[in-house]
N, C-alpha and C positions, 0 to 999 in steps of 0.2 A: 286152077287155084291161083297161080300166081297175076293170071290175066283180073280174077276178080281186086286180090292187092292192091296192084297196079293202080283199077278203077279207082278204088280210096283212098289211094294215095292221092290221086288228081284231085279227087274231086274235092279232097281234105284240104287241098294245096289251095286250087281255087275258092275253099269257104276264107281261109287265111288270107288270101288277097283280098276277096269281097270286103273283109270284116277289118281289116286291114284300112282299105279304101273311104269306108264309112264312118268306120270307129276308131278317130287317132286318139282313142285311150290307149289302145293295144298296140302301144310305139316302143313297147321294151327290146323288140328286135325285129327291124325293119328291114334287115339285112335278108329275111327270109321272104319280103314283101318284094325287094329287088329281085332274087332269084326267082320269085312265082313270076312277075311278069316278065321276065327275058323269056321265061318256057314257052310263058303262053303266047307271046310273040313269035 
C-alpha cells in the first residue's frame, strides 16, 4: 500500500512540475516546482 502512495505521490509531483513548467499561471508556489526538480534530478 504504501509503495502504491509513494507512486502518487511522484507522479502527483511530476504533473506539478509539468504544469508548473507550462502554465506560469500556477506561480502561487514555486517553491514546490524547485523542490520537484532537485528530486527529479
Amino acid at each position: 500500500m504504501r509503495n502504491a502512495i509513494r507512486a502518487v505521490l511522484g507522479l502527483m509531483m511530476a504533473v506539478l512540475a509539468v504544469l508548473g513548467s507550462l502554465g506560469p499561471n500556477d506561480d502561487p508556489r514555486p517553491a514546490e516546482v524547485e523542490v520537484s526538480s532537485g528530486s527529479s534530478h
